[in-house]
Residue frames as qw, qx, qy, qz and C-alpha x, y, z in Angstrom:
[[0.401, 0.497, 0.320, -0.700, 80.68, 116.51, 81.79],
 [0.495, 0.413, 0.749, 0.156, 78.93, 115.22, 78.78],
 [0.085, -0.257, 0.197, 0.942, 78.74, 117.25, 75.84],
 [0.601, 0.504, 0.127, -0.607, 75.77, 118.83, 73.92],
 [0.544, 0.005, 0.791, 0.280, 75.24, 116.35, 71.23],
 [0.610, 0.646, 0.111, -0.445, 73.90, 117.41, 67.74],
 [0.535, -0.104, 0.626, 0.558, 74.42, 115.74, 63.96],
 [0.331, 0.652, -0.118, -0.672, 74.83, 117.50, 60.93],
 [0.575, 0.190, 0.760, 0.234, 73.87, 115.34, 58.00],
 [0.062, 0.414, -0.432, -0.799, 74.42, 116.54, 54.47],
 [0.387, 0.007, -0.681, -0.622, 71.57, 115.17, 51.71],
 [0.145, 0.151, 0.820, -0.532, 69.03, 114.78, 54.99],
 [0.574, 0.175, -0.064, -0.797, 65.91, 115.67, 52.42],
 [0.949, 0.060, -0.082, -0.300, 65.34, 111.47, 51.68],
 [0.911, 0.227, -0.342, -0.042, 66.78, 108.10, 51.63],
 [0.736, 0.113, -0.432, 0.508, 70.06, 107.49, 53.52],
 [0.279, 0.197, -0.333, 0.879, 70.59, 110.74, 54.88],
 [0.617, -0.290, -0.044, -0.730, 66.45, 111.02, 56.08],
 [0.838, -0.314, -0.437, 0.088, 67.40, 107.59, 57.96],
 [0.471, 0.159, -0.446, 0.744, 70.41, 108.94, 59.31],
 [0.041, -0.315, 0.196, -0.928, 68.08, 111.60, 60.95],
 [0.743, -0.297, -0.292, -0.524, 65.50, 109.48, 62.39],
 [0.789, -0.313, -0.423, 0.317, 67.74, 107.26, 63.91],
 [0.439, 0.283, -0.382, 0.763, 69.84, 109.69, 65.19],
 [0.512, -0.423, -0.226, -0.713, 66.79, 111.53, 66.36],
 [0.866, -0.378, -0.211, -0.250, 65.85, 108.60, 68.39],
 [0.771, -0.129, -0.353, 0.515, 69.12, 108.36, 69.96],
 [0.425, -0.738, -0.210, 0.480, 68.70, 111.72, 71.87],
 [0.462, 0.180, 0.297, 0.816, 70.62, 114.05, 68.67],
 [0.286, 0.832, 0.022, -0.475, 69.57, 117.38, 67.62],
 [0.582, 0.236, 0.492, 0.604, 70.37, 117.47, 64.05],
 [0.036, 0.702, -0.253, -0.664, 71.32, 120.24, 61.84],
 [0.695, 0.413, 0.539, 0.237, 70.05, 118.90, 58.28],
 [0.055, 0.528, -0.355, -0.770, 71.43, 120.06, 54.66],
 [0.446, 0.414, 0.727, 0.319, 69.76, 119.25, 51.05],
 [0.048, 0.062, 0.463, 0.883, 69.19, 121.40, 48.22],
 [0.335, -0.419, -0.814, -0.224, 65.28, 120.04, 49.18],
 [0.183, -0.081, 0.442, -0.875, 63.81, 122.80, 51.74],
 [0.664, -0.136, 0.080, -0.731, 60.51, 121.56, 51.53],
 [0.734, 0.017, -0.678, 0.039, 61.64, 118.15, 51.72],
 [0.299, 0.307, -0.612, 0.664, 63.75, 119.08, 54.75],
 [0.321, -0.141, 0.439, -0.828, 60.78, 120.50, 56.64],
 [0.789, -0.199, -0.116, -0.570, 58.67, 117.80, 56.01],
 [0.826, -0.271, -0.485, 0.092, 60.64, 115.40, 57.91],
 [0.046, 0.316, -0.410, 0.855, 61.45, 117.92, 60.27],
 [0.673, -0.175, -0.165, -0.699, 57.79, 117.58, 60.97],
 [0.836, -0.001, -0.548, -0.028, 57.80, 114.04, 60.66],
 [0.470, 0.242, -0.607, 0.594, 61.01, 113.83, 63.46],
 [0.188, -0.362, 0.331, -0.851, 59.13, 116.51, 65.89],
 [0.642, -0.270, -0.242, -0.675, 56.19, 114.69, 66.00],
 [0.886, -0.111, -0.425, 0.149, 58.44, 111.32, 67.57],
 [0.775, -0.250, -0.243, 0.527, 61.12, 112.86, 69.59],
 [0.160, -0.964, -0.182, 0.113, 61.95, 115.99, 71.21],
 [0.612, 0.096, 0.232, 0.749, 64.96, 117.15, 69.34],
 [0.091, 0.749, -0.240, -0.611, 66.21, 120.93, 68.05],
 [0.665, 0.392, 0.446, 0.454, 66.47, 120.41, 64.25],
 [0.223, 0.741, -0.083, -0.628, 67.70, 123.36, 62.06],
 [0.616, 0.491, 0.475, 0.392, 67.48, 123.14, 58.07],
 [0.056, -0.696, 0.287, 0.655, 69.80, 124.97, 56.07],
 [0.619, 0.739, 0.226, -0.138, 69.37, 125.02, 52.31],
 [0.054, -0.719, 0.536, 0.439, 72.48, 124.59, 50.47],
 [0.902, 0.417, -0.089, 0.065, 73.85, 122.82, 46.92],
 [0.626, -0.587, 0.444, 0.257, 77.24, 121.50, 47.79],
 [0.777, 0.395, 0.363, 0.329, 78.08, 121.19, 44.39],
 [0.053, 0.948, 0.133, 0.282, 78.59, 125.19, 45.29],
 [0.480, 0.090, -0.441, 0.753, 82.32, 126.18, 46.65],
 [0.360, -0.563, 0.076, -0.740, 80.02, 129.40, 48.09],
 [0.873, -0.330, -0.125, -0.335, 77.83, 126.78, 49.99],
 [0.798, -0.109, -0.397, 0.441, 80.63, 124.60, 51.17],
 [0.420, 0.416, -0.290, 0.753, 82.04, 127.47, 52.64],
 [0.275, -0.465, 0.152, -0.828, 79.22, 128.88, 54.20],
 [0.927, -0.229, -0.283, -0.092, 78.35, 125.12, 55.61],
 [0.590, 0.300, -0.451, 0.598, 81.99, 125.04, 56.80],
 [0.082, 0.510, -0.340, 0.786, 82.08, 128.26, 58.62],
 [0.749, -0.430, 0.054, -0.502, 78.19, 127.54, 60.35],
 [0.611, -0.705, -0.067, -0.355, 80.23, 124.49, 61.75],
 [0.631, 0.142, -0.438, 0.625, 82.89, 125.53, 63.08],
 [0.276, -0.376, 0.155, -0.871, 80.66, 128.10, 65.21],
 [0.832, -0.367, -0.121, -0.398, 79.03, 124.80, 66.57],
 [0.129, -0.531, 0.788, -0.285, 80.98, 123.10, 69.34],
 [0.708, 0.062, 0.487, -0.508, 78.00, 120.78, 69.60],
 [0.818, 0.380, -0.258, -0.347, 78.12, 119.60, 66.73],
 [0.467, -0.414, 0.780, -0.053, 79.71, 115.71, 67.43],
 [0.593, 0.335, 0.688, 0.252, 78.55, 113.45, 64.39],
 [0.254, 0.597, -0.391, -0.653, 78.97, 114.44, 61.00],
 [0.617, 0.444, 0.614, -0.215, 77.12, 112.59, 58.38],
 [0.164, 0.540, -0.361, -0.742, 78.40, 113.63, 54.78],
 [0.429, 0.298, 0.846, 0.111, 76.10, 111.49, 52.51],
 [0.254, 0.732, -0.089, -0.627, 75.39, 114.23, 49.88],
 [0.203, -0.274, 0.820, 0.459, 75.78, 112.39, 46.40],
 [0.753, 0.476, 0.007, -0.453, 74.30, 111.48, 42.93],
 [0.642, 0.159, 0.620, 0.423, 75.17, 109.11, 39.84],
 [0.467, 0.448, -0.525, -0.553, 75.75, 110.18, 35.65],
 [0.767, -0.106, 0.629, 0.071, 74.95, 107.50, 33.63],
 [0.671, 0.736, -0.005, 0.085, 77.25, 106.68, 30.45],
 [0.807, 0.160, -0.053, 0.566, 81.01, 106.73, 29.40],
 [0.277, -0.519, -0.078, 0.805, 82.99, 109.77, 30.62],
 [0.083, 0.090, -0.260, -0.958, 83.11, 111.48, 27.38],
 [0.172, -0.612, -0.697, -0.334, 78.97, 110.75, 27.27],
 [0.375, -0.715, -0.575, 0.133, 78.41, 112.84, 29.99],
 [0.187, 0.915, 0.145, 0.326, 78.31, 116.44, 30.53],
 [0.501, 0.200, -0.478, 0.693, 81.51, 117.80, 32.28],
 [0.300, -0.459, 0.195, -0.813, 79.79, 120.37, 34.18],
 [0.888, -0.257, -0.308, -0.224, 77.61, 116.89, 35.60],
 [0.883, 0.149, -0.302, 0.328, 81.25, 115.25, 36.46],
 [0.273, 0.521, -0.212, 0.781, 82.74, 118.04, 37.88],
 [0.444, -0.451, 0.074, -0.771, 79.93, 118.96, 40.18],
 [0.889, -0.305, -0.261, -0.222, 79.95, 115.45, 41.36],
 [0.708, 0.282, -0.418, 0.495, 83.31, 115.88, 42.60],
 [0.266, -0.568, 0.185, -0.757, 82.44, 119.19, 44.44],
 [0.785, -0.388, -0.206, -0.436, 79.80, 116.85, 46.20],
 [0.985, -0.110, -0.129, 0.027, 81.06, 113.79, 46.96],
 [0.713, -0.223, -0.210, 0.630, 85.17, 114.85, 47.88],
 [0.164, 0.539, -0.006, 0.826, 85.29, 118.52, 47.49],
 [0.542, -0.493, -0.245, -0.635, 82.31, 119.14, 49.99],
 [0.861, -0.418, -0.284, -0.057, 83.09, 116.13, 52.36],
 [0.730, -0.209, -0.280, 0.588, 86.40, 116.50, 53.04],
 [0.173, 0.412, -0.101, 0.889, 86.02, 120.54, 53.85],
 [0.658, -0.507, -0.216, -0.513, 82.98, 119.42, 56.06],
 [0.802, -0.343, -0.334, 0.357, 85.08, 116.69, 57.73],
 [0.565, 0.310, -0.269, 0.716, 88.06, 119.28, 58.04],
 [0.220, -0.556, 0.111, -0.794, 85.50, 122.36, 59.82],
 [0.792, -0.539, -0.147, -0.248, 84.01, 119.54, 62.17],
 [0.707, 0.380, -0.451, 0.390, 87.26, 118.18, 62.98],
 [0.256, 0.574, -0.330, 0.704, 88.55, 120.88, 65.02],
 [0.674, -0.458, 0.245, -0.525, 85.51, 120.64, 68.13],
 [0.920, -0.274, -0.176, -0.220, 85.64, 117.13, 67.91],
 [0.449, 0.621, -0.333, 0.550, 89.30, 117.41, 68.44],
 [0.007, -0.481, 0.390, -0.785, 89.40, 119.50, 71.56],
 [0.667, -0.245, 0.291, -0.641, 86.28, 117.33, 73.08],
 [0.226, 0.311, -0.921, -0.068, 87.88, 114.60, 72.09],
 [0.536, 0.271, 0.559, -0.572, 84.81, 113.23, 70.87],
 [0.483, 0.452, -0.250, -0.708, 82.81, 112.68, 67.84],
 [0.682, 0.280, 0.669, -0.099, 81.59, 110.47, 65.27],
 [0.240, 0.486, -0.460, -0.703, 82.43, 110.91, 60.93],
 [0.613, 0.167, 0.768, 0.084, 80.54, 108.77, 58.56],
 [0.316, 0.519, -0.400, -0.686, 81.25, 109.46, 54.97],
 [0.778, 0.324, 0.512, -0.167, 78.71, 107.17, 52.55],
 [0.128, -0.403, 0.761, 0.492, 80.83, 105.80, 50.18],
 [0.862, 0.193, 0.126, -0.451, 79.86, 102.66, 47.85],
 [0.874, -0.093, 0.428, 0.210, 80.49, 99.37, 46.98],
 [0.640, 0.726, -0.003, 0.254, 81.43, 101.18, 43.25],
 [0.085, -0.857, 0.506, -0.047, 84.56, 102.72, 45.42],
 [0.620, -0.203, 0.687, 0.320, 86.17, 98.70, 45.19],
 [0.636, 0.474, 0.590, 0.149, 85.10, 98.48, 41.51],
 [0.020, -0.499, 0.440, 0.746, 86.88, 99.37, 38.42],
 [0.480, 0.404, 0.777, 0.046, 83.87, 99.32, 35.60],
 [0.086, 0.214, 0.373, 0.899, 83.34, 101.13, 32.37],
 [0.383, -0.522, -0.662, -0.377, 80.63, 103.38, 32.93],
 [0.290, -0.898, 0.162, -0.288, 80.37, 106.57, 35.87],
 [0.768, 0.138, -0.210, 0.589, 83.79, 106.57, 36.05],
 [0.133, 0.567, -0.171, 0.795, 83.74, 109.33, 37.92],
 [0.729, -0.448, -0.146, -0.495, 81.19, 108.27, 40.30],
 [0.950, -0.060, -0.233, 0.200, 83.51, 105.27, 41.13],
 [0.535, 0.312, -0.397, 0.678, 86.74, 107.28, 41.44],
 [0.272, -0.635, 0.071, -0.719, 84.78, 109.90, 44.09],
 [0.733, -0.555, -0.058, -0.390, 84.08, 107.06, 45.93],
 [0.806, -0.009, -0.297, 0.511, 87.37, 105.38, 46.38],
 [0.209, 0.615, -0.158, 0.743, 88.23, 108.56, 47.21],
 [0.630, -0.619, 0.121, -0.454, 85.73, 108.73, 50.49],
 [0.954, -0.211, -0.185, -0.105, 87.27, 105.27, 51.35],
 [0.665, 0.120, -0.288, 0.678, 90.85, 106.06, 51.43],
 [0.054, -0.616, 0.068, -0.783, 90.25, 109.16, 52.92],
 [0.699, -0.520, -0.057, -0.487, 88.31, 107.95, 55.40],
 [0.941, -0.171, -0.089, 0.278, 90.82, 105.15, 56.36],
 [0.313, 0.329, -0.344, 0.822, 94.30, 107.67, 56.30],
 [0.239, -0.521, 0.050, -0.818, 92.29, 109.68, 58.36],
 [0.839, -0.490, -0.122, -0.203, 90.83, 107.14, 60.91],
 [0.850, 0.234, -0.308, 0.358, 94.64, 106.32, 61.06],
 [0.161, 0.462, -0.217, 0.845, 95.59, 109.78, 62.02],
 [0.554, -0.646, -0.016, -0.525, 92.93, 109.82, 64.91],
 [0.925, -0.235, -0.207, 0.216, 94.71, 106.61, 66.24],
 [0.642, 0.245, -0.269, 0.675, 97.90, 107.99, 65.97],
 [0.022, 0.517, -0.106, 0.849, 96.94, 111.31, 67.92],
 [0.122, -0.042, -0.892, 0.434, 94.88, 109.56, 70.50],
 [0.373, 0.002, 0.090, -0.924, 91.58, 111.24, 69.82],
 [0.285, 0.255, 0.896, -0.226, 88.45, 109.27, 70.38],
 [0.349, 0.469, -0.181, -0.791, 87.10, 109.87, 67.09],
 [0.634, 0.080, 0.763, -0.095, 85.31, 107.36, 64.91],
 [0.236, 0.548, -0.469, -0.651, 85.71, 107.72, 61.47],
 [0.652, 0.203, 0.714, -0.155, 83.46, 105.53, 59.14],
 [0.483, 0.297, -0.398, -0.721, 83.06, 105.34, 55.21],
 [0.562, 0.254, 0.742, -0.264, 80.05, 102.92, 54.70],
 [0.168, 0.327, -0.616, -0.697, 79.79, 101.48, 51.55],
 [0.690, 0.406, 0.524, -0.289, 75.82, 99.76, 50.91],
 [0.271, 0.197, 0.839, 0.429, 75.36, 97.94, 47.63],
 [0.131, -0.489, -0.500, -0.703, 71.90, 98.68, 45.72],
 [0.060, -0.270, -0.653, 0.705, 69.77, 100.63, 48.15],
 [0.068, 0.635, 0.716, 0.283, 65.99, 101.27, 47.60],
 [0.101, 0.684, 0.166, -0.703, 66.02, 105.60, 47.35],
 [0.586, 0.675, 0.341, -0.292, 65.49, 107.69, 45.11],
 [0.534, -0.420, 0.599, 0.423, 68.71, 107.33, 43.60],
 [0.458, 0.115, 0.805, 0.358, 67.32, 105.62, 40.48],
 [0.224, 0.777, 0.585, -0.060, 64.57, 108.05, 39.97],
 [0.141, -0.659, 0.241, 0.699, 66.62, 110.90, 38.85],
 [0.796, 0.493, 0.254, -0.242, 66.12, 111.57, 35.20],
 [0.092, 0.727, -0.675, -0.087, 69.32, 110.72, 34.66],
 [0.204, -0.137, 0.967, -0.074, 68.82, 107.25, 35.45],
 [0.679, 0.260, 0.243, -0.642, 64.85, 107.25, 34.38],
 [0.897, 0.380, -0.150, -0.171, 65.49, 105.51, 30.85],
 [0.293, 0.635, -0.700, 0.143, 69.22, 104.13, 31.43],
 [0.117, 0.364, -0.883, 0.271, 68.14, 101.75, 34.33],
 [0.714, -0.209, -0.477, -0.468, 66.00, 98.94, 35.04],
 [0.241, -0.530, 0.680, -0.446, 65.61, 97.91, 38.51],
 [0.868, -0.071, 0.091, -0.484, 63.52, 94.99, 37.89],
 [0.885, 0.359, -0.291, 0.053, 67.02, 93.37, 36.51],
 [0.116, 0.431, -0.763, 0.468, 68.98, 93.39, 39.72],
 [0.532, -0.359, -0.762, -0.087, 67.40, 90.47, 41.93],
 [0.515, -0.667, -0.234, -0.485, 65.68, 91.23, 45.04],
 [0.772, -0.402, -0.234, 0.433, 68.29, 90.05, 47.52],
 [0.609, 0.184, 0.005, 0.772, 70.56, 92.31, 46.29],
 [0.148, -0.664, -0.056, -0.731, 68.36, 95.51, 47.42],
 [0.366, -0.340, -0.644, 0.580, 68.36, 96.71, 50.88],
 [0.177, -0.878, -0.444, 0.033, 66.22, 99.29, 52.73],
 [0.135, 0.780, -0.200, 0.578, 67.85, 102.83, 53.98],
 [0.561, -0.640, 0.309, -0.425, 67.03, 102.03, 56.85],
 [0.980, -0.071, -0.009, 0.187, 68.57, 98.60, 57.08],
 [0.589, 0.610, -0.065, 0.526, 71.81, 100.50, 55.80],
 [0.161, -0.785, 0.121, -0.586, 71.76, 102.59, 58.74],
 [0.903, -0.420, 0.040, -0.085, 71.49, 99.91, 61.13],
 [0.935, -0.149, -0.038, 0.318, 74.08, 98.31, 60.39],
 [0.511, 0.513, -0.340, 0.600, 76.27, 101.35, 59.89],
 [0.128, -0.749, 0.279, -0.587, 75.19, 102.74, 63.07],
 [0.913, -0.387, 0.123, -0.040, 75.71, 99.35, 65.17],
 [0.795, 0.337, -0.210, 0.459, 79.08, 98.77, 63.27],
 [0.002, -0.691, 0.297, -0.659, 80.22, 102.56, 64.49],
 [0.627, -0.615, 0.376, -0.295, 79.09, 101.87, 68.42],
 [0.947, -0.275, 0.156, 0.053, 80.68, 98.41, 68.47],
 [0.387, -0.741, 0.459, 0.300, 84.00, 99.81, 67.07],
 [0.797, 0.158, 0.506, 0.291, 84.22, 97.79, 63.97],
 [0.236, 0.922, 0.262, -0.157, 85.39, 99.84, 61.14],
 [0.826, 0.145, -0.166, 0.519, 88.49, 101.48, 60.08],
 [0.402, -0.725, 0.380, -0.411, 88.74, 103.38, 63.43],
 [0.710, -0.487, 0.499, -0.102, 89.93, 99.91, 64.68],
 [0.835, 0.000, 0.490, 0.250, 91.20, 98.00, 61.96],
 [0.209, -0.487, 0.401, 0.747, 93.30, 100.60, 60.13],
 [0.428, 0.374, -0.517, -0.640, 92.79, 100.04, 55.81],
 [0.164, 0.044, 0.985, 0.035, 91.88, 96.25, 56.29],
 [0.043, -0.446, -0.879, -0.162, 88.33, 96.68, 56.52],
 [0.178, -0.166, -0.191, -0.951, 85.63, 99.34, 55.20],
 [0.435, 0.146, 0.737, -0.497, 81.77, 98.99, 56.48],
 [0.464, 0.060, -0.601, -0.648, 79.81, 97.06, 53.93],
 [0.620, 0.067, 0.399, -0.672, 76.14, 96.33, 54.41],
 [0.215, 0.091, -0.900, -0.368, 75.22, 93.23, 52.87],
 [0.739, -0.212, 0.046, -0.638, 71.65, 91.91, 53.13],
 [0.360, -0.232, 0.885, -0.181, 71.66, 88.09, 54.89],
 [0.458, 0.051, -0.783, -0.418, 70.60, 85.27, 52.71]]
């Protein structure tokens, strides 16, 4: 018997994680959306209803919050349904470590491993027993790259990447049909840049135009990589998913 199918995608108020819910959407999901953004949330709730007959629910949390992780945790492990997990919560600092406020640095840790890997840990358990599921933790290309300059940002993401590989390892080893992804896109047109953190610090007009990709392009290709098994669910630590845009 086929199980109820629903994904819970963390930073689902724009870019990446507002593709993730569209496609998914269109692939028969309910979705269970998180972002600090409630009125973001509900306007592509809106948006979603209007294309495809899905359950959505929007919960309102700041993973940057142990509270919030917790209470994100608990809501789902109370969801058996829940079979894709989506943890794409995440910002940038820009400047040298000591330039940047600790409290910034810190809180991006919460996010970006604190947050994911207590999210992966509460889904886990259903997908486990229904030996099922689906994990995609949005990394970045900055997780290969040692560069002066959000050094923290960088370490958070190496972090998703090994994590995400031990851990696809461990499904193998237990036999669970779990799929465990950490997708790492280059420059990606959201709103990423538009944060006033980045407002005066970066110029997008000086990265060439190949080098940007859509969200949605990003998505594709993680969510074709995931169904066709590529990943490191099948190819242990060798190889991570990186979107690249075709010349």
């Amino acid at each position: 018997m086929e199980h109820p199918k629903t994904a819970f995608i963390t930073g689902a108020s724009s870019g990446i994680g507002a593709s993730f819910a569209r496609k998914l959407a269109e692939k028969g999901y309910d979705l269970a959306l998180t972002a600090r953004r409630h009125d973001k949330l509900e306007s592509l709730a809106k948006t979603i209803k209007e294309k495809h007959n899905v359950k959505i629910e929007l919960i309102k949390a700041d993973l940057s919050l142990a509270d919030d992780v917790e209470r994100l945790s608990k809501y789902i492990k109370e969801r058996a349904d829940i079979s894709f997990l989506v943890n794409n919560a995440g910002f940038g600092t820009a400047g040298f470590f000591n330039t940047v406020d600790i409290g910034k640095s810190l809180s991006m840790i919460n996010v970006h491993a604190y947050a994911a890997t207590a999210l992966t840990h509460a889904a886990l358990g259903n997908m486990i027993k229904n030996n099922s599921g689906a994990i995609i933790n949005v990394s970045s290309m900055a997780g290969f790259i040692i560069s002066p300059g959000s050094s923290v940002y960088h370490a958070t993401k190496s972090y998703l990447n090994v994590f995400s590989a031990c851990l696809a390892g461990e499904m193998q080893k237990i036999g669970a049909d779990i799929k465990i992804q950490a997708l790492c896109p280059g420059m990606t047109e959201t709103e990423f840049f538009d944060t006033d953190e980045y407002r005066n610090k970066f110029d997008r007009t000086k990265v060439p135009r190949l080098m940007w990709m859509t969200a949605d392009e990003v998505v594709g290709i993680s969510l074709k990589a995931l169904e066709s098994g590529k990943g490191c669910r099948d190819t242990g630590h060798r190889e991570q998913n990186i979107p690249r845009r075709n010349k």
